[in-house]
C-alpha positions as CSV (number, residue, x, y, z in Angstrom):
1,X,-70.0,103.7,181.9
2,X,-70.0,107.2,183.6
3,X,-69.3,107.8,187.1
4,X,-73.0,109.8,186.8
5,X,-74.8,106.5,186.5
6,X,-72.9,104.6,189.5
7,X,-73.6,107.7,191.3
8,X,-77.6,107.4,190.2
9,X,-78.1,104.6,191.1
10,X,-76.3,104.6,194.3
11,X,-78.7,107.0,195.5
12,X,-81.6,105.4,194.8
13,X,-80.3,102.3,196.6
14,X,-79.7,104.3,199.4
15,X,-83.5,105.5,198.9
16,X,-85.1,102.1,198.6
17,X,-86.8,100.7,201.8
18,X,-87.3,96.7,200.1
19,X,-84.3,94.9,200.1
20,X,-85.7,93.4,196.4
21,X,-85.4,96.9,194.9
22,X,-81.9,97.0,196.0
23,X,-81.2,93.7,194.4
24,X,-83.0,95.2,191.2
25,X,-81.2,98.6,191.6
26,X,-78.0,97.0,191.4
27,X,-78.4,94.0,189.4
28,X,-79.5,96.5,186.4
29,X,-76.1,98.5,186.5
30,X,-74.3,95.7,186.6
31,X,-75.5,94.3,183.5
32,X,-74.7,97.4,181.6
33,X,-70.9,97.4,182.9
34,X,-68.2,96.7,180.6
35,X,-65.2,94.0,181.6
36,X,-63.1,96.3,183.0
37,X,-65.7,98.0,185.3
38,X,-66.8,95.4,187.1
39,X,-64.3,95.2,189.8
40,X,-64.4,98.7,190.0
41,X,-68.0,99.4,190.1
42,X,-68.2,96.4,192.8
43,X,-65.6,98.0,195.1
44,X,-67.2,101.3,195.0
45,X,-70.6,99.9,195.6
46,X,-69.4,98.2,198.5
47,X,-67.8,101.2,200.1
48,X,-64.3,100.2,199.4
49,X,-62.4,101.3,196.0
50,X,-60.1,98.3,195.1
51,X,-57.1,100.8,196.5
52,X,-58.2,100.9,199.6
53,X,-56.9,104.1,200.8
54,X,-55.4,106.7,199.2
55,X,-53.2,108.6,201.8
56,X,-55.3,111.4,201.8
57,X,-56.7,113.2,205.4
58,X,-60.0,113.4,206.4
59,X,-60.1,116.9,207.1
60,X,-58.5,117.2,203.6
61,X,-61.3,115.4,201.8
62,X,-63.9,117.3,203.0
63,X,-62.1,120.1,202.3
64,X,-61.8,119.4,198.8
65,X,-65.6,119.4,198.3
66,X,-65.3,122.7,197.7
67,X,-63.4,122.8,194.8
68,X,-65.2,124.0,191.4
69,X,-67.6,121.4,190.3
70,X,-68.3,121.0,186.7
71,X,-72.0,121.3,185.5
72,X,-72.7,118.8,183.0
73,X,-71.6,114.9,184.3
74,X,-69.4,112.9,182.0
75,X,-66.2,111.4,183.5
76,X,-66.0,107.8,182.9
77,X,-65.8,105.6,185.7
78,X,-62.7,104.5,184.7
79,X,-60.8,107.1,185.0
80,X,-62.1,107.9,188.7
81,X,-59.9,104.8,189.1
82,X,-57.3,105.4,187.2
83,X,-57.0,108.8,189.1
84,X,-57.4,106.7,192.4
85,X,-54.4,104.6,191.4
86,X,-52.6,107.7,190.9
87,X,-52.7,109.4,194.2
88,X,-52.2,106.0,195.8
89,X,-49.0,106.0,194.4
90,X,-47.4,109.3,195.3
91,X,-45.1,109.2,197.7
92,X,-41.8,110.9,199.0
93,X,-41.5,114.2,200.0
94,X,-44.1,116.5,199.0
95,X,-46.7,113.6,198.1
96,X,-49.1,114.8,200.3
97,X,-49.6,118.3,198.6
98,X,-48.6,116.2,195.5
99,X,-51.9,113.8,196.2
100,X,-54.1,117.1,197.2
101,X,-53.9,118.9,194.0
102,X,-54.7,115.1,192.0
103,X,-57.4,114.8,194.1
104,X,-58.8,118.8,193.1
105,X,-58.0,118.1,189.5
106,X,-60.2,115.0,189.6
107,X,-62.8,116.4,191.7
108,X,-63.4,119.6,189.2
109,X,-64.1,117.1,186.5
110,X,-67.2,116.3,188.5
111,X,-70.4,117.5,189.4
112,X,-71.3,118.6,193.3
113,X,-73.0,114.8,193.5
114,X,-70.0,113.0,192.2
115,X,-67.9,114.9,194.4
116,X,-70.3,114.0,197.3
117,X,-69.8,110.5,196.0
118,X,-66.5,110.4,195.8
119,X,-65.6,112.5,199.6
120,X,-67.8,109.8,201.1
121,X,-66.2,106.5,199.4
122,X,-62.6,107.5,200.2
123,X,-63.6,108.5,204.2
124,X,-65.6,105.7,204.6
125,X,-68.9,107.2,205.1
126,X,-70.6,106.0,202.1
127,X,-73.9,104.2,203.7
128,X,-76.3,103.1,201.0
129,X,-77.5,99.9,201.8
130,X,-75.6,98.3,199.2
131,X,-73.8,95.6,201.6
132,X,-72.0,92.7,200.5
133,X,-74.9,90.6,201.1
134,X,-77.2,92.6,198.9
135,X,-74.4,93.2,196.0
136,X,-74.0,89.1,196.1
137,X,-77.6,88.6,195.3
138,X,-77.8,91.7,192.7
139,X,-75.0,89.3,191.1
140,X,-76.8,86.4,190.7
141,X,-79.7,88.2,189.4
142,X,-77.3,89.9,186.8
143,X,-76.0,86.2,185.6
144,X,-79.0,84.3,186.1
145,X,-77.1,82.0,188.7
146,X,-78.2,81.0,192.0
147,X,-77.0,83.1,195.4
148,X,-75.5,80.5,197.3
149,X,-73.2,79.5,194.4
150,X,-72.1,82.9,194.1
151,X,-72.0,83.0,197.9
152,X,-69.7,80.5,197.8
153,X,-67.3,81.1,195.3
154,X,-66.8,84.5,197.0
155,X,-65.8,82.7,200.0
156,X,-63.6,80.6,198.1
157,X,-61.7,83.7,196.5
158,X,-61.6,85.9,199.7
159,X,-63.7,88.4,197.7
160,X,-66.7,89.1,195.6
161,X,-65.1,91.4,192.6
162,X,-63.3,88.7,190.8
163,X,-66.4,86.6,191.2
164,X,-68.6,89.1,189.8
165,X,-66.3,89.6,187.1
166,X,-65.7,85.9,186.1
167,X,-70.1,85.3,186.4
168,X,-71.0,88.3,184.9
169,X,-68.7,87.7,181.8
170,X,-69.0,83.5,181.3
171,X,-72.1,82.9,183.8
172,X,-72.2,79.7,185.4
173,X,-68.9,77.6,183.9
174,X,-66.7,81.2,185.7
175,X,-67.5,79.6,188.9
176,X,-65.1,77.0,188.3
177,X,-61.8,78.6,189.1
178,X,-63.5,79.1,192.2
179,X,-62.6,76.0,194.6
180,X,-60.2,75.7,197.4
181,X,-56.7,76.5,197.0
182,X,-53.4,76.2,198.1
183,X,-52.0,80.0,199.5
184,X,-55.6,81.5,198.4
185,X,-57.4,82.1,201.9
186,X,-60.6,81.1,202.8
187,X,-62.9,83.4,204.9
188,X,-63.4,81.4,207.9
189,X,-66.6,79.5,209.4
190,X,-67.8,81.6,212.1
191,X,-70.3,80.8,215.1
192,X,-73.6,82.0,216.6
193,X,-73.2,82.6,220.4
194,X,-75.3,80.2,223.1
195,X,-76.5,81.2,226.5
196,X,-75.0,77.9,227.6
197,X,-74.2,74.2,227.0
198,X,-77.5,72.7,227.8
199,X,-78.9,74.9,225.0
200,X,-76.5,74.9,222.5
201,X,-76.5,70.4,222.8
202,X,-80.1,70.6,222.2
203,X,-79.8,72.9,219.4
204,X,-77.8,70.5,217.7
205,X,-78.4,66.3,217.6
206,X,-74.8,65.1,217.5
207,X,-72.2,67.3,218.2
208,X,-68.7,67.8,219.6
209,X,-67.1,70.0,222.4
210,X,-63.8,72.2,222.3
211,X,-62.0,74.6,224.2
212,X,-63.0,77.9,223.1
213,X,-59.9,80.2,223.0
214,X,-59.1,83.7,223.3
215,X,-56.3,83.8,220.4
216,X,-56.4,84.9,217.1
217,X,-57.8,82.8,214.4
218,X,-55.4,81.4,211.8
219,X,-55.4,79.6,208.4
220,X,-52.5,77.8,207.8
221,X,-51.7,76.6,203.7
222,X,-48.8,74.3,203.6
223,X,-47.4,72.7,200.2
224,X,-43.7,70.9,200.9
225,X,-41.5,72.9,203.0
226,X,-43.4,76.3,202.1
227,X,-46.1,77.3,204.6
228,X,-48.3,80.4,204.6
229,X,-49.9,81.9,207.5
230,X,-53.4,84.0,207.1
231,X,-55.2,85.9,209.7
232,X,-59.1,85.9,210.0
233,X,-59.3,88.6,207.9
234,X,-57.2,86.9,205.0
235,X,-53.5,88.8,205.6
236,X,-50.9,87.1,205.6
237,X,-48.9,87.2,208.7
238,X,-46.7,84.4,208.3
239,X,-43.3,86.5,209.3
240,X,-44.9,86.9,212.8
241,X,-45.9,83.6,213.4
242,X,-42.2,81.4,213.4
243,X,-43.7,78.7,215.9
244,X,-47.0,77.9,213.3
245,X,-44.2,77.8,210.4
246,X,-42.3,75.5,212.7
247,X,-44.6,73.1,213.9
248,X,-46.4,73.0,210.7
249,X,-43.7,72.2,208.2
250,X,-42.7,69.4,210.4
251,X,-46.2,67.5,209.6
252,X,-46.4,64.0,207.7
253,X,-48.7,65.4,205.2
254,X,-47.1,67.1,201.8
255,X,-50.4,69.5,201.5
256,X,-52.8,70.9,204.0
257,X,-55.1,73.3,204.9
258,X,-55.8,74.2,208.5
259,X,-58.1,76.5,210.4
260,X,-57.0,77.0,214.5
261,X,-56.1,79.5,216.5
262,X,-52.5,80.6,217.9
263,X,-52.3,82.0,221.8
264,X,-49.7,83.0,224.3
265,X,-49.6,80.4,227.2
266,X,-48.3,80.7,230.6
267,X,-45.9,78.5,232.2
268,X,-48.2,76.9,233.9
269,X,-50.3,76.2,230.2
270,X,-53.4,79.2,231.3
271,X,-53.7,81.6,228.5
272,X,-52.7,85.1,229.0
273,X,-54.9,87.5,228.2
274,X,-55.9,88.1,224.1
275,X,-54.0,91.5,224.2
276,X,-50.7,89.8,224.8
277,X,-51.2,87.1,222.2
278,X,-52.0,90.5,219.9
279,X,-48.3,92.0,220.7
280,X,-47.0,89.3,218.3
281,X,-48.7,91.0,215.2
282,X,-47.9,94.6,215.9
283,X,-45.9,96.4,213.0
284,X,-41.7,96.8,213.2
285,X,-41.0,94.3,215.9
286,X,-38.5,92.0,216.6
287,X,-39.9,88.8,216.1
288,X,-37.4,86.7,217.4
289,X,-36.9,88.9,221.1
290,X,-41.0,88.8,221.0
291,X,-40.4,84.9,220.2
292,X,-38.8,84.4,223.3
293,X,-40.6,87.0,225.4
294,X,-44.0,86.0,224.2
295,X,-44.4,82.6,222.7
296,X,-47.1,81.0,220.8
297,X,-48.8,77.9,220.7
298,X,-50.9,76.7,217.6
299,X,-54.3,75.1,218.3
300,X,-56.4,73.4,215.1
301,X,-59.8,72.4,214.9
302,X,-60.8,72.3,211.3
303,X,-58.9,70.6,208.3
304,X,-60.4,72.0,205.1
305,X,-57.5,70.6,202.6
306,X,-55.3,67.9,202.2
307,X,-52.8,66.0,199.4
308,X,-55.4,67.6,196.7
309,X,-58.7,66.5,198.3
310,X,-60.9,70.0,199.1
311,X,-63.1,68.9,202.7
312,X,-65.1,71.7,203.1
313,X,-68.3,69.7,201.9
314,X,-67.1,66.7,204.0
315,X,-68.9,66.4,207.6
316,X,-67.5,68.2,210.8
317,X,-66.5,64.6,211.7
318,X,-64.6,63.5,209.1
319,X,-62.6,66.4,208.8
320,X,-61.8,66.0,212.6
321,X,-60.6,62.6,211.7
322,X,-58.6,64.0,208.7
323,X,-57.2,66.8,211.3
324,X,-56.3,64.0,214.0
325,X,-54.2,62.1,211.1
326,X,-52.5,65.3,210.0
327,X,-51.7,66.9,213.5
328,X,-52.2,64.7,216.0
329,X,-50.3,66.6,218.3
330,X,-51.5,69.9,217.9
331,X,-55.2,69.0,217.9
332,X,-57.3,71.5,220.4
333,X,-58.5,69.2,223.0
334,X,-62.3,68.2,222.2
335,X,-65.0,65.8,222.7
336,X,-67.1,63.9,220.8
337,X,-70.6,63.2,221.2
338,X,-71.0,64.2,224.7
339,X,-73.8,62.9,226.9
340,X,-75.0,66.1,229.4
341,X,-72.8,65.3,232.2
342,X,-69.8,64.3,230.1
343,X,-70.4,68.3,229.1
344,X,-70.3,69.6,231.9
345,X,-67.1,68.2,233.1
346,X,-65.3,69.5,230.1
347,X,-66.5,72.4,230.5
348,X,-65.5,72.5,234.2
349,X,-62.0,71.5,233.3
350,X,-61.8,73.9,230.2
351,X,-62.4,76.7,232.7
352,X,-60.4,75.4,235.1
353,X,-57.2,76.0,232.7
354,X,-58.4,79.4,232.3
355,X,-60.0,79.2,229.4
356,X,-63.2,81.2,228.2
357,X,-65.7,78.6,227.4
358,X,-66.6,76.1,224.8
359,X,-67.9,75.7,220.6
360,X,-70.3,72.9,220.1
361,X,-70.3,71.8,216.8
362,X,-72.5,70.1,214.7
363,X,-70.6,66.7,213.8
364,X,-73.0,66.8,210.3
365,X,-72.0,70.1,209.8
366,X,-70.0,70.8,206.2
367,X,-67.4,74.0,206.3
368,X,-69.7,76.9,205.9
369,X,-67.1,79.3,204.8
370,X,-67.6,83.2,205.8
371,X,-71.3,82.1,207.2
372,X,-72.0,82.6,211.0
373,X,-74.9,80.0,210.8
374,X,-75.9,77.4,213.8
375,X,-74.0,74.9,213.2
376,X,-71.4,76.1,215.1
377,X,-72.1,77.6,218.3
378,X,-69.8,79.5,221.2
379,X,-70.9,79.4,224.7
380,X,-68.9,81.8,226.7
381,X,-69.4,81.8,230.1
382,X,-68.2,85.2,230.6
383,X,-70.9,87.0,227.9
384,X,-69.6,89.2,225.7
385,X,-70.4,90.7,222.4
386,X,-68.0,91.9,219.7
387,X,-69.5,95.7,219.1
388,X,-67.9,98.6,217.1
389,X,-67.1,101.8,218.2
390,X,-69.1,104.7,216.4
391,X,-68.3,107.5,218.7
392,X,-66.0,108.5,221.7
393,X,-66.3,111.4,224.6
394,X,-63.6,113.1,226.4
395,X,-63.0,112.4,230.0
396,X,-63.2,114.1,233.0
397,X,-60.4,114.4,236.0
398,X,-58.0,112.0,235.6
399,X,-59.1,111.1,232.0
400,X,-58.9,114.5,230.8
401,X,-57.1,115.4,227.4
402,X,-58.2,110.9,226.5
403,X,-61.1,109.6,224.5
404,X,-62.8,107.6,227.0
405,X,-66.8,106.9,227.3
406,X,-67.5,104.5,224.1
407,X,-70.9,104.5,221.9
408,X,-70.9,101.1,220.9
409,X,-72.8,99.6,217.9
410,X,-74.0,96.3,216.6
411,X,-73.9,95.4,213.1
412,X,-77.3,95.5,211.2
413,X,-76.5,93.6,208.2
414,X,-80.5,94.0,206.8
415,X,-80.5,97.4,206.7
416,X,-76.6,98.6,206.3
417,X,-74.6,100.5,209.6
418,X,-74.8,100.0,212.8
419,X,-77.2,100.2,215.9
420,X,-76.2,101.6,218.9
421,X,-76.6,99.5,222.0
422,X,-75.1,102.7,224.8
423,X,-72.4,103.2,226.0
424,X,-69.3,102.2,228.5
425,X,-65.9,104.1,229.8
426,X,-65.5,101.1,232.3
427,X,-62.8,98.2,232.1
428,X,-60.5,100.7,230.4
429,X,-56.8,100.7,231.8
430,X,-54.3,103.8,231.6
431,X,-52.2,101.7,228.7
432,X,-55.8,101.1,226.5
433,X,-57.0,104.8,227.1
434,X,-53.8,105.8,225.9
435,X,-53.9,103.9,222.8
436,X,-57.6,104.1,221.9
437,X,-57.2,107.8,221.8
438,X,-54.5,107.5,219.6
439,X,-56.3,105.4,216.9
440,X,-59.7,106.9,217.2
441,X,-58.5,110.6,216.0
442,X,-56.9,108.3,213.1
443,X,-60.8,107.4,212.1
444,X,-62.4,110.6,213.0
445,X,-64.7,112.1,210.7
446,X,-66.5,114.9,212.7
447,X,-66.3,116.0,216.3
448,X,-68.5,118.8,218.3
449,X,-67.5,119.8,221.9
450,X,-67.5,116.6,223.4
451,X,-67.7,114.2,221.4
452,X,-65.2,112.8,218.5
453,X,-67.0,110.6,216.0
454,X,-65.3,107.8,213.9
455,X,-65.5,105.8,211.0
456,X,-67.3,102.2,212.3
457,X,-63.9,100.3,212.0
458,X,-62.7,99.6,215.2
459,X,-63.7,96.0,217.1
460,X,-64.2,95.7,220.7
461,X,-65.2,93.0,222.8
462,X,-67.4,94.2,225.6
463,X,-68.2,92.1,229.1
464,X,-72.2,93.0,229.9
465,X,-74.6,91.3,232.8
466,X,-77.8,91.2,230.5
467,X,-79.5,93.3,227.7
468,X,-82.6,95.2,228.6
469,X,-85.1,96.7,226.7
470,X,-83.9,100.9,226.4
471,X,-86.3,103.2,224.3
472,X,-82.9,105.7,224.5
473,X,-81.4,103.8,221.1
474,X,-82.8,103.2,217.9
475,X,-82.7,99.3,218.5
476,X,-84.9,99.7,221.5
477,X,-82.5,97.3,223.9
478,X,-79.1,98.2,225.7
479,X,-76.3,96.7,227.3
480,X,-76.5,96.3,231.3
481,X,-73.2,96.9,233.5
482,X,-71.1,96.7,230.1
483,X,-67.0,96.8,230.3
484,X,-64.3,96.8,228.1
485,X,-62.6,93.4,227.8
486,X,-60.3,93.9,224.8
487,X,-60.0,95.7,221.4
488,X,-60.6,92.9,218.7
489,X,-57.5,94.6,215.8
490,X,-57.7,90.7,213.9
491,X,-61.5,91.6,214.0
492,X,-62.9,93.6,211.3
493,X,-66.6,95.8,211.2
494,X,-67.9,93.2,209.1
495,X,-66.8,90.5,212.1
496,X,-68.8,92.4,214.7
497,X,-72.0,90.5,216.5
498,X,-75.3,91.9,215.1
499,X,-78.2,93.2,216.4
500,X,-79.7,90.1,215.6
501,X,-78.3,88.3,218.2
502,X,-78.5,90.7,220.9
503,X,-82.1,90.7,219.8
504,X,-82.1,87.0,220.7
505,X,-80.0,86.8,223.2
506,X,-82.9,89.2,225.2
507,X,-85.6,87.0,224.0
508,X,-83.8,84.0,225.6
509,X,-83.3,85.8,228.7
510,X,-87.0,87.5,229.2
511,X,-88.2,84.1,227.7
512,X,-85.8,82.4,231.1
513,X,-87.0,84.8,233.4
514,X,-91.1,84.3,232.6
515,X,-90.6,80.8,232.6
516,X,-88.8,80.6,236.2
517,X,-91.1,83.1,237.7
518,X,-94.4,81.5,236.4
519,X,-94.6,78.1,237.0
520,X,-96.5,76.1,233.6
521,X,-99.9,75.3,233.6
522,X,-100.8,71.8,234.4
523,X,-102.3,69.8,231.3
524,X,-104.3,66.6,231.4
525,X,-107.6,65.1,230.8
């Protein structure tokens, strides 16, 4: 296939307004790739070329649109990749003119719209609707097999390429390499958030209660002696995490999979706050001094896997049971089936040891992997919202010369990008303005006077008081008396809340507030 025809029909994705002639759209290409395209065509679909990225500056991109265009289209998508692969692997001295002139040669092979195409895949920029969710339908429509089987086997594999691959080439039997593995991460179950307990019990019929941490998630794969540890977004950062190795090779079980969270305590067993747990997986450190200085302590809550037997269809309770077997020890404390004052006692005592809240689960519940759906839901007492940054101002007086005031943005997986919810400079600390300036010019992609713009990459989790209805952003609501509680690095774009449940979180509280100022009408005969 030619790179003209990706390019085509990217744009009139992009163009569509029904999400059904996206499907369509995409679902047509893809029946016309070859085995070898697939992957390729998926990735750059998606937004993300399967080598990630190339080494190559923004500045130097967009530069590089100007280079002579050829008039008629007719490179083969294939070697768009091939020349990808290429610059990737430059390196030494001189790579980065070395990369430069590879990139010019490639672009000159193109017309002005595949250059477009190609400066707005590899900055990041490329916006055309054609999310994940979309291209997993488009693939089921391509193989004639149902969207929640493909869902799931792309949950399975940690990606939806080699799924699209193996359906679109064998349909329905491909789907069978597909199931749990040992050392092949899972992408985790997520949860919706809850105003608060009493809400989030009668959401659900039978349920359990757990301390809701602020660590980092962790998968844990064990098989023998060897033991594999993957963060929530699927790397592996085993080397950083000696106390999980540890405690998990020591278990009676020969194979397990685990899903927990790992988080610096105090002395006195209160966490410390999320940033300091995040020092443990910053690049060139010395594990063992940060070991001693910082250490860890593994909480699970899930057991997906265990001496061969997959359990992510079993029920939320018998995979607690399983876990309690495997790890007794190492169990995050919980309750089962609490009554409403049994509830409110663990989560006074939760808080009490510092702790930010609770997840009620669903006990019926099977392991929804990569879905945020309601079967799992987070009450924080503390609200907060994981947003991405989209833009940042310089600062005045003493914050002059850092990026400081933050345009925030929720995730609007229907539509593709992100909605702005307003913006905050407050909560932010010397050390944090410091290092957000730092990595924000690494993601810029334009800037005017004031303002430096950035690729939608970076997670932060944001305190507010309420969300109230704003006609200043395009979602028509904003964030009241927000603050900076943390940047979210384990969290990717993709992890960030949506607008979805901001939408519903100010439904619950105008629904709270009509309801407590107007009393109900009396009925009766």
């Amino acid at each position: 296939m030619l790179l003209q025809h990706l390019v085509e029909t990217s744009s009139s994705v992009a163009a569509a307004s029904s999400r059904l002639a996206k499907i369509g759209l995409l679902a047509d290409l893809l029946r016309h790739l070859a085995a070898d395209e697939i992957e390729i065509a998926i990735g750059m679909l998606s937004g993300e070329p399967r080598q990630g990225r190339i080494g190559i500056g923004y500045a130097t991109l967009w530069a590089a649109k100007d280079s002579p265009a050829s008039e008629t289209p007719g490179l083969p998508l294939l070697a768009v990749d091939e020349a990808f692969t290429q610059i990737a692997a430059i390196k030494g001295a001189g790579s980065s003119a070395a990369r430069n002139e590879r990139l010019r040669v490639l672009l000159r092979q193109t017309t002005r719209g595949e250059q477009d195409f190609i400066v707005r895949l590899l900055t990041g920029e490329l916006r055309q609707g054609a999310l994940e969710a979309v291209l997993v339908d488009a693939v089921a429509k391509a193989s004639g097999i149902g969207a929640p089987a493909v869902r799931r086997a792309m949950m399975m594999a940690g990606a939806l390429a080699p799924v699209a691959k193996a359906v679109l080439l064998t349909g329905e039997t491909g789907l069978a390499g597909f199931g749990i593995q040992l050392f092949q991460p899972v992408q985790p179950m997520l949860a919706q958030p809850a105003t608060d307990v009493e809400e989030a019990l009668s959401q659900l019929h039978e349920s359990s209660l757990e301390w809701k941490l602020d660590g980092a998630r962790i998968q844990v794969h064990k098989r023998g002696g060897e033991v594999a540890v993957f963060s929530r977004n699927l790397r592996d950062v085993t080397p950083a995490v000696p106390e999980v190795v540890d405690a998990v090779r020591g278990l009676d079980v020969r194979e397990a999979i685990l899903d927990g969270e790992v988080i610096a305590l105090r002395s006195d067993g209160a966490p410390h706050p999320f940033q300091v747990t995040m020092q443990r997986f910053g690049r060139k450190l010395n594990v063992e001094n940060m070991r001693s200085e910082i250490p860890l302590t593994p909480f699970f809550f899930d057991c997906l896997y265990t001496d061969g037997e997959s359990l992510v269809d079993a029920s939320q309770e018998s995979r607690i049971t399983r876990l309690n077997m495997v790890t007794p020890s190492l169990v995050v404390p919980m309750l089962l089936r609490p009554t409403h004052e049994s509830a409110q006692r663990f989560l006074d005592e939760t808080l009490q040891r510092g702790h930010e809240g609770v997840m009620v689960k669903a006990l019926g519940a099977e392991y929804a992997a990569g879905r945020r759906g309601q079967q799992w839901l987070k009450v924080k007492i503390a609200r907060t919202l994981d947003l991405v940054v989209l833009a940042a101002e310089w600062g005045h007086g003493r914050r002059t010369g850092f990026l400081s005031n933050l345009h925030l943005g929720a995730r609007d997986p229907e539509h593709g990008g992100f909605v702005m919810l307003g913006k905050t400079f407050k909560g932010l600390t010397d050390e944090m303005l410091a290092w957000q300036t730092d990595k924000l010019r690494t993601l810029e992609i334009s800037h005017d006077r004031h303002t430096v713009f950035v690729r939608p990459e970076l997670v932060v989790e944001i305190a507010f008081n309420e969300v109230q209805e704003s006609p200043q952003y395009p979602g028509g609501l904003a964030l009241r008396f927000a603050r900076v509680k943390g940047y979210r690095q384990d969290k990717s774009a993709a992890d960030a809340d949506t607008i979805e449940a901001v939408r519903n979180i100010y439904l619950r509280s105008v629904s709270t507030s009509w309801s407590s100022s107007f009393p109900r009408p009396e009925t009766g005969g």
